[in-house]
N, C-alpha and C positions, 0 to 999 in steps of 0.2 A: 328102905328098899334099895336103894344108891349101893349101901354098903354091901350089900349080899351079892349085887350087882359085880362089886368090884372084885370081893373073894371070891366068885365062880370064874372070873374072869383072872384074876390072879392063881389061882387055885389049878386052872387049864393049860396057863402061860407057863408054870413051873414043871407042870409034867412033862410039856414037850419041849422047855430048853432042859430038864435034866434028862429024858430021852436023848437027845441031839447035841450032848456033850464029847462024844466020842466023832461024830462027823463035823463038828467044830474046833477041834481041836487037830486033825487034820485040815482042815483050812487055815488055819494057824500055822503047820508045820508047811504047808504049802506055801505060804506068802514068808517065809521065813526062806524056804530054797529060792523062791522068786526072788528075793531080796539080793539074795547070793549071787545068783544069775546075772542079774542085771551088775552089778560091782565086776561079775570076772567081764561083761561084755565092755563096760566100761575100760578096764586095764588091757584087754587084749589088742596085741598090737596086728598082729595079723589078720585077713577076713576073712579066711578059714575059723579062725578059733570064734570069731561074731558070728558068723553062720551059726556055728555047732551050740554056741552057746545062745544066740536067738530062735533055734529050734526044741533046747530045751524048756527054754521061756516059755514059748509058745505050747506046748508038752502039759508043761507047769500052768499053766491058764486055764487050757483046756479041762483038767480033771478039775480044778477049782472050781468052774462053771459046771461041771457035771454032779458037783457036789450039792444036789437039790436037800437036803436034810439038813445041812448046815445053816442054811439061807434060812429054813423053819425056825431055828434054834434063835437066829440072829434078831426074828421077830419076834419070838416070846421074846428074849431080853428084852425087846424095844415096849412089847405089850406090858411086860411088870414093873417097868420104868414109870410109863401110864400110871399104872394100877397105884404105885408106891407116891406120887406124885400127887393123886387124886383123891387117897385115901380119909386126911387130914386136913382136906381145902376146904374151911368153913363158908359159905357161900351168905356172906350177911350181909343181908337186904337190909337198908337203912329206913326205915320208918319217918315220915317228912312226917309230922304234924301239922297242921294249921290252926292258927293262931288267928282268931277271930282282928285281935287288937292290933296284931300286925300290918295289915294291910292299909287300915284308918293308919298309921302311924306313917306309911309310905306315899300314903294322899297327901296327911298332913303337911310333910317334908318338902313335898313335890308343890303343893301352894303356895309355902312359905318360900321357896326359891323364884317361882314366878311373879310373888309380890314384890319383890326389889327390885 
């Protein structure tokens, strides 16, 4: 049941990162012009050109954050991660036995140390 569990679960994760591959992929091209932005704000020597180019940044942020479908997409990856992680994890419970003769044998030990 675990299993069936995981492929409805992976099976859900897949449809809506391969849905929200096109709004991921602009958040990509978005953090790639951010990147840019930030390098010219860096080299510009005048505060006209930090202005102009901190109000793109800012520009560039903003549609980022408006990119609610991307952020979907970003959690199925995170949920098939899960799923792909979980799949194969044998979960093996060790079985203790008890051994009658054991315990006599940890008395015995324990007497023998006290008689000396």
């Amino acid at each position: 049941m675990k299993k069936f569990g995981l492929f409805i679960l992976g099976l859900i994760a897949a449809v809506v990162l391969i849905a929200n591959l096109g709004p991921m992929m602009l958040m990509l091209l978005g953090l790639v012009i951010l990147y840019g932005v930030w390098k010219q704000v860096v080299k510009a020597t005048s505060s006209f050109k930090k202005a102009a180019f901190a109000v793109l940044g800012v520009i560039v942020i903003l549609s980022m954050i408006a990119n609610v479908p991307a952020f979907f997409g970003i959690l199925a990856a995170i949920a098939l991660y899960f799923v792909y992680t979980k799949w194969n994890d044998n979960d093996v419970k060790e079985i203790k036995t008890e051994d009658p003769f054991q315990n006599f044998e940890n008395q015995w030990t324990e007497l023998n140390k006290q008689s000396y």
